[in-house]
C-alpha positions as CSV (number, residue, x, y, z in Angstrom):
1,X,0.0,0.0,0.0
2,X,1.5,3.3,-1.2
3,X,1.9,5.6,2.0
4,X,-0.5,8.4,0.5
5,X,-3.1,6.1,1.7
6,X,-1.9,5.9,5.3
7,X,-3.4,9.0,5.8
8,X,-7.1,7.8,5.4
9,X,-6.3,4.9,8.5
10,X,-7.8,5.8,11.9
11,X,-4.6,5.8,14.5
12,X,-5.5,2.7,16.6
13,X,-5.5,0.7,13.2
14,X,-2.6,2.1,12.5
15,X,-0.9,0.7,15.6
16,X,-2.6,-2.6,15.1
17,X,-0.8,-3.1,11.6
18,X,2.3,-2.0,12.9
19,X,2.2,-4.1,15.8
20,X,0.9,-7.3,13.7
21,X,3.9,-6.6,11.2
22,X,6.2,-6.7,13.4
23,X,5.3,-10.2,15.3
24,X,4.3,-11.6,12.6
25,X,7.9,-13.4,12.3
26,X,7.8,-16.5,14.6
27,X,11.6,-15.8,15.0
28,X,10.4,-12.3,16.6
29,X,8.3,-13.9,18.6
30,X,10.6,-16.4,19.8
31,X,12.6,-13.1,20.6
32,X,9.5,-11.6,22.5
33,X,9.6,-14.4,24.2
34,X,13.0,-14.9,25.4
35,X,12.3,-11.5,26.5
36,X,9.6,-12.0,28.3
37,X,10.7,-14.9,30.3
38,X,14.1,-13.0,31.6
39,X,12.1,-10.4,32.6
40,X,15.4,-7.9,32.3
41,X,17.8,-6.6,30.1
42,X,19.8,-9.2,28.0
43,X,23.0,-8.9,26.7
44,X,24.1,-11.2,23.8
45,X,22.3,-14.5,25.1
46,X,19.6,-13.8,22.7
47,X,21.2,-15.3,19.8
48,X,22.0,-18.6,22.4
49,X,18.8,-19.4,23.0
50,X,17.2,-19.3,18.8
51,X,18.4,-21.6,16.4
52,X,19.3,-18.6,14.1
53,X,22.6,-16.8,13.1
54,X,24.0,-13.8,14.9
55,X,22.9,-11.3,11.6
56,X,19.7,-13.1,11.2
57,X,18.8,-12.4,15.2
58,X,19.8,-8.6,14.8
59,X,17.1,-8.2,11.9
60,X,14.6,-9.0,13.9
61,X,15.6,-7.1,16.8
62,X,15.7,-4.3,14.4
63,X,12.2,-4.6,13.4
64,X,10.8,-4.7,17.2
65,X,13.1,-2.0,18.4
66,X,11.7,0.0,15.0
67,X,7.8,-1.2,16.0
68,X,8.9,0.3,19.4
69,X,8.0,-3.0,21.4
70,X,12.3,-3.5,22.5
71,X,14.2,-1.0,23.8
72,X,18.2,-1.5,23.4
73,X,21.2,0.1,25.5
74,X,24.8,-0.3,24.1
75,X,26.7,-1.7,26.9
76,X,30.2,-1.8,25.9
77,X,30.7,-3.8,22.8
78,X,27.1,-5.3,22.9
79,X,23.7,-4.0,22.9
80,X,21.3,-5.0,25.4
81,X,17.5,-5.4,25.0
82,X,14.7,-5.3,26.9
83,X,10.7,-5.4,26.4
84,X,9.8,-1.5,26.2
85,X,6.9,-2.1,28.9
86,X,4.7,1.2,27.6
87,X,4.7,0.8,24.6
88,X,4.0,-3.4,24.6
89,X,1.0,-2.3,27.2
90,X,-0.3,-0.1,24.2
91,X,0.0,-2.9,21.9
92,X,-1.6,-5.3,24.0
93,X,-4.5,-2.9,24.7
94,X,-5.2,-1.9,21.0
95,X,-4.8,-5.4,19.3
96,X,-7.6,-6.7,22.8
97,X,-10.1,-3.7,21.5
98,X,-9.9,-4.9,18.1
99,X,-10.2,-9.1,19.7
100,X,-13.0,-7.6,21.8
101,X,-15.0,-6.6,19.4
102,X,-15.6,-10.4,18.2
103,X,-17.3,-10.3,21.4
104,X,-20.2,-7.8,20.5
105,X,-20.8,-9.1,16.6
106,X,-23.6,-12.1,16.4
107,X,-22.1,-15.4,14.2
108,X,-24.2,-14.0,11.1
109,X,-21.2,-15.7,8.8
110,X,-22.4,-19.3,6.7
């Protein structure tokens, strides 16, 4: 979609598609979830715990730190990464709305 178009999207759906876009990698997910479960900042041990190469692991941290849902510090020679807790309690919020209104609609589909 050409980005002259953007323009006629509402914000939240905005934020939805940008959210979506960016876990829609299972890799990234894997990532969220590494996250997640250390609940702190991690240094390096990212790439130890996917089966993916180093380069491969630090384009898909570049897309959730771009979707803002990672924050990363450099600390010395290594960055260090860390779920950006405002902005993932945004996402979760505006992806439930759009979950919740399943919720409200009648099954009217065949």
């Amino acid at each position: 979609m050409g980005s002259s178009k953007l323009n006629e999207y509402n914000e939240q759906d905005l934020l939805i598609a940008k959210y979506a876009k960016a876990l829609s990698h299972p890799a990234r997910v894997a990532i969220i979830n590494v996250l997640l479960k250390k609940q702190a900042c991690v240094c390096g041990d990212i790439v130890d715990e996917l089966p993916l190469a180093q380069s491969t692991v630090s384009q898909h941290l570049k897309e959730l730190k771009e979707a803002g849902l990672i924050k990363g510090d450099i600390d010395g020679v290594s960055v260090c990464y860390c779920i950006d807790t405002e902005v993932w309690n945004q996402a979760g919020e505006v992806i439930n709305q759009l979950f919740q209104l399943a919720h409200v609609i009648p099954n009217k589909c065949c």
